[in-house]
C-alpha positions as CSV (number, residue, x, y, z in Angstrom):
1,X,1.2,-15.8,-8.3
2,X,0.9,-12.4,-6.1
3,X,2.9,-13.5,-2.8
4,X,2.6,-10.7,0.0
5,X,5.3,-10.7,2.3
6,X,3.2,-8.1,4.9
7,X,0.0,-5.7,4.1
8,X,0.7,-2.2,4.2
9,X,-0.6,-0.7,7.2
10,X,-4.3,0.6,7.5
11,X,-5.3,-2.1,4.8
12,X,-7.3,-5.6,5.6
13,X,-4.9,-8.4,6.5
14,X,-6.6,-11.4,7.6
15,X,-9.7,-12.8,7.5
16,X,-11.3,-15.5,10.0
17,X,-14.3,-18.1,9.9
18,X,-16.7,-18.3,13.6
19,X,-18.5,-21.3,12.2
20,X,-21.1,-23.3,14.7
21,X,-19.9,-26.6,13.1
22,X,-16.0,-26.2,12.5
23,X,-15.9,-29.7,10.6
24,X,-18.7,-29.0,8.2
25,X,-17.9,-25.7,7.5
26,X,-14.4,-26.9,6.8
27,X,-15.3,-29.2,4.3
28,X,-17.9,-26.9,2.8
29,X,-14.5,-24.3,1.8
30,X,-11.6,-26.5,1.2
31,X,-13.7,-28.1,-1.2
32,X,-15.3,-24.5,-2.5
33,X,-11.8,-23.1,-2.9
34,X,-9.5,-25.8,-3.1
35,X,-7.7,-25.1,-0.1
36,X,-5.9,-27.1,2.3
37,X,-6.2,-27.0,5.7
38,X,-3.7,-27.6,9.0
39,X,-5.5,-27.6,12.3
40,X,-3.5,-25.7,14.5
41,X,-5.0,-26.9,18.6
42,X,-5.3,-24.4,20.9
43,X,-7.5,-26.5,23.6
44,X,-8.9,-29.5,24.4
45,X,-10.5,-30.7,21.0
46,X,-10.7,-27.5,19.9
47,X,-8.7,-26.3,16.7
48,X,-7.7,-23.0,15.0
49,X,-7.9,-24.1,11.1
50,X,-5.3,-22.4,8.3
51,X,-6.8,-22.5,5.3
52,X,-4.3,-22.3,2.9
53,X,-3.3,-22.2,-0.9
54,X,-0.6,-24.1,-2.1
55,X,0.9,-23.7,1.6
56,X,0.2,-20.1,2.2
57,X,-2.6,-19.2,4.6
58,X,-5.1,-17.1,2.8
59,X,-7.2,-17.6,6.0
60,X,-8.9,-19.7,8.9
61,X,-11.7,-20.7,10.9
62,X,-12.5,-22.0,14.3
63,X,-15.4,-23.7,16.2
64,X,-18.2,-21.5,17.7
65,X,-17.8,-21.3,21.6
66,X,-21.3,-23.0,23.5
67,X,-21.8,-19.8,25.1
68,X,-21.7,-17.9,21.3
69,X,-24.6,-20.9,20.5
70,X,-26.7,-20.5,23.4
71,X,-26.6,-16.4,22.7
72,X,-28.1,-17.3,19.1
73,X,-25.0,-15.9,17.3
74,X,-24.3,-16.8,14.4
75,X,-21.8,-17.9,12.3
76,X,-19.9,-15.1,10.7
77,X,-16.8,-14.3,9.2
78,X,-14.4,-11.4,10.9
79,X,-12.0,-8.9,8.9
80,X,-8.6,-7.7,10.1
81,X,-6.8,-4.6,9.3
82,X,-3.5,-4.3,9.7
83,X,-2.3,-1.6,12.2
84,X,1.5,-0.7,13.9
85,X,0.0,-0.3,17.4
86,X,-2.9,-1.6,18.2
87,X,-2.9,-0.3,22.3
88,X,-2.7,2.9,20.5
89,X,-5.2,2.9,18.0
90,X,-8.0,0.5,20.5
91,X,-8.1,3.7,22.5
92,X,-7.9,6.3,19.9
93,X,-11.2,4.0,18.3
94,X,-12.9,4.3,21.7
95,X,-12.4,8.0,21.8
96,X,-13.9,8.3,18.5
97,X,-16.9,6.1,19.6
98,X,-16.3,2.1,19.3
99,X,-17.0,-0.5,22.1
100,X,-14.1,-3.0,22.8
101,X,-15.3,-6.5,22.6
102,X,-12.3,-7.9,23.5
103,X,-8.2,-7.1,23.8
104,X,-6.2,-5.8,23.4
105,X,-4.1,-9.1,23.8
106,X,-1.2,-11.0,22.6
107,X,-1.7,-14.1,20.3
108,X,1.3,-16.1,20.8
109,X,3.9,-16.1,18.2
110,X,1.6,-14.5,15.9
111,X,0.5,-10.7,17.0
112,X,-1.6,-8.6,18.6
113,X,-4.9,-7.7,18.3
114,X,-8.0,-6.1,19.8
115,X,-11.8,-6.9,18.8
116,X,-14.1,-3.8,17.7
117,X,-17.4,-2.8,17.3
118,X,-17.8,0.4,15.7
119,X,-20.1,3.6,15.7
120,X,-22.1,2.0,12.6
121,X,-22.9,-1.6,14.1
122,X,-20.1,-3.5,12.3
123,X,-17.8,-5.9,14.2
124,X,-13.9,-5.5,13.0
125,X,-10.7,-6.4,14.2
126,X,-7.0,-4.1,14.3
127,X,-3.9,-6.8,13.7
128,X,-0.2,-5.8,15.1
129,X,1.7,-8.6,13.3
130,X,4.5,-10.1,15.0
131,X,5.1,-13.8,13.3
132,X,1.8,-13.8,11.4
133,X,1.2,-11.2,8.7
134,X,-2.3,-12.3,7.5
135,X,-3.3,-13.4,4.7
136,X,-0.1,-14.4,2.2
137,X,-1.5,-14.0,-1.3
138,X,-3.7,-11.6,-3.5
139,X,-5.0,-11.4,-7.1
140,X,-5.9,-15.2,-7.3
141,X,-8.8,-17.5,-7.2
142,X,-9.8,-18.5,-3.4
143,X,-8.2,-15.6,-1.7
144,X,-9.8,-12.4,-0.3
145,X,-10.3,-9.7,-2.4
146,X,-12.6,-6.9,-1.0
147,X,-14.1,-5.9,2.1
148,X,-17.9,-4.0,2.3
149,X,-19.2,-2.6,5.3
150,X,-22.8,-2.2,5.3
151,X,-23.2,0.3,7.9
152,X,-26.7,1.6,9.6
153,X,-25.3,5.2,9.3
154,X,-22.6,5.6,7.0
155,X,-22.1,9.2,7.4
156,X,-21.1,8.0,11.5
157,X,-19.0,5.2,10.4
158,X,-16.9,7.4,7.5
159,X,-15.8,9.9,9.7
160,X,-14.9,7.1,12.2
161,X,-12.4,5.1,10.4
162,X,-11.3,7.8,8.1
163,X,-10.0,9.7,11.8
164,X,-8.8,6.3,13.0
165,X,-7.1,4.6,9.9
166,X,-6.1,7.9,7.9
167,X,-8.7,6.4,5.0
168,X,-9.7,8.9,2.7
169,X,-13.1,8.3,1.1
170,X,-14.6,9.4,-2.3
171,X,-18.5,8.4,-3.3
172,X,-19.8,7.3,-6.5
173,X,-23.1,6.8,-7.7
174,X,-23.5,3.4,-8.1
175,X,-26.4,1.2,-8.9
176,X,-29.3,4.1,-7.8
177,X,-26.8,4.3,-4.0
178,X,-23.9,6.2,-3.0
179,X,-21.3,3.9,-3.0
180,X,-17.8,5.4,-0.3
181,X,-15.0,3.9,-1.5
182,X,-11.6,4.0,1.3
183,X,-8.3,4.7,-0.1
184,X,-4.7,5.2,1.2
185,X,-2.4,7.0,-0.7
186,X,-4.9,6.9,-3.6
187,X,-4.9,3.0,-3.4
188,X,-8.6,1.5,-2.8
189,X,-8.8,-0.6,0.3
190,X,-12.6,-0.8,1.0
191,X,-15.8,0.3,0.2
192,X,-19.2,1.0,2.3
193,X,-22.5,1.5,1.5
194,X,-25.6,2.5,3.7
195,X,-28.4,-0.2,5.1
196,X,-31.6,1.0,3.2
197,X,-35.6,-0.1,4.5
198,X,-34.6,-3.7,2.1
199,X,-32.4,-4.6,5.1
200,X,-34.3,-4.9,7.9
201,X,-33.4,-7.6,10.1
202,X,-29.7,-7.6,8.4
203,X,-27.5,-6.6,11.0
204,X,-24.4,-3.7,9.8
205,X,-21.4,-5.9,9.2
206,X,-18.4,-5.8,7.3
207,X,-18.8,-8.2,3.9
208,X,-15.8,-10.4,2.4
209,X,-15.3,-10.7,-1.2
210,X,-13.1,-13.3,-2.5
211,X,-11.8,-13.6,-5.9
212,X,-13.1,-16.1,-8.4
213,X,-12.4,-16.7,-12.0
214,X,-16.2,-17.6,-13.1
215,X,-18.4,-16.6,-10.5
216,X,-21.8,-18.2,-12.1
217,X,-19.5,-21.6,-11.5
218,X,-18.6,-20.9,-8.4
219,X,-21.8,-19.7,-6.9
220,X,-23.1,-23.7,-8.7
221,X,-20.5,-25.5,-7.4
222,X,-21.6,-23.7,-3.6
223,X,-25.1,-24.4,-3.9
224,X,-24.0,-28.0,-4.8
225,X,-21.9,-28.4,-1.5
226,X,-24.9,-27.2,0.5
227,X,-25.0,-23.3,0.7
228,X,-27.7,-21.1,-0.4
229,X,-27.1,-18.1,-2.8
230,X,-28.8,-15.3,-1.6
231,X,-27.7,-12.8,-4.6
232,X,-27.7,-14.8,-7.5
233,X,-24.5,-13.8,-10.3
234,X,-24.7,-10.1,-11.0
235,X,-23.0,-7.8,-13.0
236,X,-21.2,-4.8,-11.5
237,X,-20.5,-2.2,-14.5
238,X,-17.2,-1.9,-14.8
239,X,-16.6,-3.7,-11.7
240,X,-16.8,-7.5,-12.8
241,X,-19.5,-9.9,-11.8
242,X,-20.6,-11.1,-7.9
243,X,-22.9,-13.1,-6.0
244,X,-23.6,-13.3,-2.6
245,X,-23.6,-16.8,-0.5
246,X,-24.2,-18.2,3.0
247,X,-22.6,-21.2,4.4
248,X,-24.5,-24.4,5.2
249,X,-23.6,-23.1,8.9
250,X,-25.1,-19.8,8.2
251,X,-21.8,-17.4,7.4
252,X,-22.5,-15.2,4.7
253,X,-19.4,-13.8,2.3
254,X,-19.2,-13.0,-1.5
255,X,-17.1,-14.2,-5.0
256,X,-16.3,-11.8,-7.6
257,X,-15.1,-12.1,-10.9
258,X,-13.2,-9.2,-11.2
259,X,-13.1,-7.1,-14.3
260,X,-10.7,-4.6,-13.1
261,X,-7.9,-7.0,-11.4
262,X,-6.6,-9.7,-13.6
263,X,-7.0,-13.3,-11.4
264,X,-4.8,-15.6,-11.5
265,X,-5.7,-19.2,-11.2
């Protein structure tokens, strides 16, 4: 068991479902995972799920607003970073070049946070924890394990959050792309890689990972409970062994078997 007690700043914290059907999706990843849920309300027949592992949260999810519906948007999953002001860094990220979608604002009892759209295209979101840290294990099966950006300029979006999170970045050659992978104090804490012509009509967006023991299972047991694997089990030198899936409501995320992290159970 890997129990985090608060992320180290300038690392993803938290991770949150938009789904357009809130009770489907729900049963689609408790049952994907294992996870329990505790619907928390925060209006009139409207909930804001935890999604949690033996009674930590690991993550959660909440029902699509009408107006997000009738805009066509759809359903998508939201990383959090962990900041220690996030008034501070919202306007240091729109001198640098982002668009604030929304905050900054208190969540009761739980933080702070703002809502970003960065020079690349990607949505993200900065976290000021107050009584909610994020995410409250790591290095197990059902709990986020890396974050991707797929950004429409990569070159625009590396300088951006490396002059607004102190990220340093190194590239590798990876699979015929340059692959940036985000570090703080030599630790990794991300990775991006640039939209090619194979992406068109893929809008930039940051991509969860979450650990698996046996991804081939996993990405079964998924297409079983209604989702569609878009990037069937692949090997990663090195790296361990992924696949890409989208929800029955249309959210798309990742598993990874990690050969580089030992998972626990």
């Amino acid at each position: 068991m890997a129990r985090i007690e608060r992320k180290q700043i300038g690392e993803f914290c938290w991770s949150e479902l938009c789904s357009s059907d809130w009770g489907a999706g729900k049963s689609f990843y408790t049952q994907l995972f294992s996870w329990q849920s505790v619907d928390q309300p925060i209006g009139e027949d409207c909930f804001y799920t935890m999604l949690q592992k033996e009674e930590d949260d690991v993550a959660a999810m909440y029902q699509m607003m009408s107006e997000q519906k009738e805009a066509q948007v759809p359903s998508h999953w939201l990383g959090y970073i962990a900041v220690d002001n996030v008034d501070e860094l919202a306007e240091r990220a729109k001198a640098l070049g982002a668009e604030i979608i929304a905050g900054p604002h208190d969540v009761p009892e739980a933080g702070r946070m703002v809502l970003l759209h960065e020079p690349g295209g990607a949505n993200f979101a900065l976290w000021q924890a107050g009584g909610h840290v994020g995410t409250k294990r790591e290095l197990e099966a059902g709990t986020p394990y890396w974050y991707e950006l797929a950004s429409q300029d990569s070159a625009k979006s590396e300088e951006f959050y490396c002059k607004l999170l102190g990220w340093q970045a190194t590239h590798q050659a990876m699979e015929n792309m340059d692959y940036v992978i985000f570090s703080i104090n030599g630790k990794p804490v991300a990775g991006m890689l640039q939209m090619t012509a194979e992406w068109q009509g893929v809008p930039p967006h940051w991509m969860l990972y979450f650990a698996v023991q046996d991804c081939d299972e996993s990405a079964e047991k998924a297409a079983t409970l209604g989702g569609q694997v878009c990037v069937p089990p692949t090997d990663i030198p090195d790296v361990g062994r992924f696949a890409v899936i989208t929800d029955p409501q249309g959210a798309v995320f990742s598993v990874m078997a990690s050969t580089m992290d030992s998972i626990d159970p």
